[in-house]
PAGU-258234 format. One line per field, with one value per atom (N, C-alpha, C): residue number from 1; residue in three letters; chain; atom name; x, y, z. Coordinates in steps of 0.2 Angstrom, whole numbers, plus 2048, in hexadecimal, padded with zeros to 3 digits. Layout:
PAGU-258234
k = (NUM_...)
r = (Ala_...)
c = (A_...)
a = (CA_...)
u = (X_...)
v = (Y_...)
w = (Z_...)
end
This chain:
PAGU-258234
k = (1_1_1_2_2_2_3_3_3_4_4_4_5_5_5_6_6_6_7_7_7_8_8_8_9_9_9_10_10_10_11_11_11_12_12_12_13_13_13_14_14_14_15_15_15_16_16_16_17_17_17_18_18_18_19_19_19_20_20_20_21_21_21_22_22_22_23_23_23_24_24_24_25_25_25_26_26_26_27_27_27_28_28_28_29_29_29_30_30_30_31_31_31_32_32_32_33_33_33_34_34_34)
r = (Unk_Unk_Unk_Unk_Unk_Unk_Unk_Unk_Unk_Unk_Unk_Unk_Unk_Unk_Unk_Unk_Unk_Unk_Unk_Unk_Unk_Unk_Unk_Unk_Unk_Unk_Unk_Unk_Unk_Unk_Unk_Unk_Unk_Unk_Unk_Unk_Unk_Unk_Unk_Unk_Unk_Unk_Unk_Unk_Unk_Unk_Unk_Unk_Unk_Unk_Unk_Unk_Unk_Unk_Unk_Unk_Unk_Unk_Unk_Unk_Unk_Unk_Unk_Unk_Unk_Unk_Unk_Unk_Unk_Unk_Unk_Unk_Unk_Unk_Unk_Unk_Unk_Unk_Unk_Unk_Unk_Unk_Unk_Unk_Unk_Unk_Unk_Unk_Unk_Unk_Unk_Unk_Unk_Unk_Unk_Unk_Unk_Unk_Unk_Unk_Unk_Unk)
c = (A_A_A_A_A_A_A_A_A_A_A_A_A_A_A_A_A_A_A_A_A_A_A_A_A_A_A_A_A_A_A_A_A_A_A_A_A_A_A_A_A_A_A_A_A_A_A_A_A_A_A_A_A_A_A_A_A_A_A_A_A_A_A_A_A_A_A_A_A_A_A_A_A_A_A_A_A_A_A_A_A_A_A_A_A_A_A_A_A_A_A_A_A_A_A_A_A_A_A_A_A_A)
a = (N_CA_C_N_CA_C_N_CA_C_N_CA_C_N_CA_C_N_CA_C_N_CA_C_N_CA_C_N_CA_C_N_CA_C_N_CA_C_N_CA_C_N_CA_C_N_CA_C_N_CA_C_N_CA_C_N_CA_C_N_CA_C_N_CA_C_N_CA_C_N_CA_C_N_CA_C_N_CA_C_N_CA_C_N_CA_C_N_CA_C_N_CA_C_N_CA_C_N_CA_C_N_CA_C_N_CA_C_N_CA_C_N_CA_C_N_CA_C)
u = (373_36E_36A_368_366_368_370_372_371_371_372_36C_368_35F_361_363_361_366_36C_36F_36A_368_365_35F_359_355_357_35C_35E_361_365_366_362_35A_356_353_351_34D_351_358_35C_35C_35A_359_352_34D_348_348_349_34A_34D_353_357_351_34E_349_344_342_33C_33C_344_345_346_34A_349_344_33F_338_336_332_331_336_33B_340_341_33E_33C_334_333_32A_327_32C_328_32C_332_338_336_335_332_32A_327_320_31D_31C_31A_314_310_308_306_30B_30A_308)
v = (188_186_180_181_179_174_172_16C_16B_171_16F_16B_16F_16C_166_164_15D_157_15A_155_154_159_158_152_154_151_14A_148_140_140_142_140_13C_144_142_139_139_134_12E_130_126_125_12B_12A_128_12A_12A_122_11F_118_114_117_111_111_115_115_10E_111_10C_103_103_0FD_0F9_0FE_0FA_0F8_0FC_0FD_0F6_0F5_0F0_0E9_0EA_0E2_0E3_0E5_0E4_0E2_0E6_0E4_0DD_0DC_0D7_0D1_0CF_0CA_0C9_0C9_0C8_0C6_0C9_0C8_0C8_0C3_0C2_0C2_0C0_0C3_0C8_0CC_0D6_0D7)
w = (1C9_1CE_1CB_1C5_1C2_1C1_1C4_1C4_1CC_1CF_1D5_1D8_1D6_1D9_1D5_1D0_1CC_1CF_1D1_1D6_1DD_1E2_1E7_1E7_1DF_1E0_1E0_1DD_1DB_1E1_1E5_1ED_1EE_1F1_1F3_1F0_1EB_1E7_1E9_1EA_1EB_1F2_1F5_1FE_1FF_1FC_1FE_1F9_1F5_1F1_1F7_1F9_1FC_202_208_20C_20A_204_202_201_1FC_1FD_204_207_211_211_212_214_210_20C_208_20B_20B_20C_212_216_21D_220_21B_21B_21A_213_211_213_212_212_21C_220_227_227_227_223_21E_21B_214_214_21A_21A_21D_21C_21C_224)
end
């Protein structure tokens, strides 16, 4: 069960990463003055 949880949270954490980096290089690369 302990590898399993520790695979899921790294899913999670490289989905919620890849999300953020969108976020930001969308954010800011269009509008640079936020």
């Amino acid at each position: 069960m302990k590898e399993v949880w520790e695979n899921m949270t790294i899913d999670v954490i490289e989905v919620l990463f890849r999300d953020l980096t969108d976020l930001l290089m969308t954010g800011i690369l269009p509008n640079p003055d936020g």
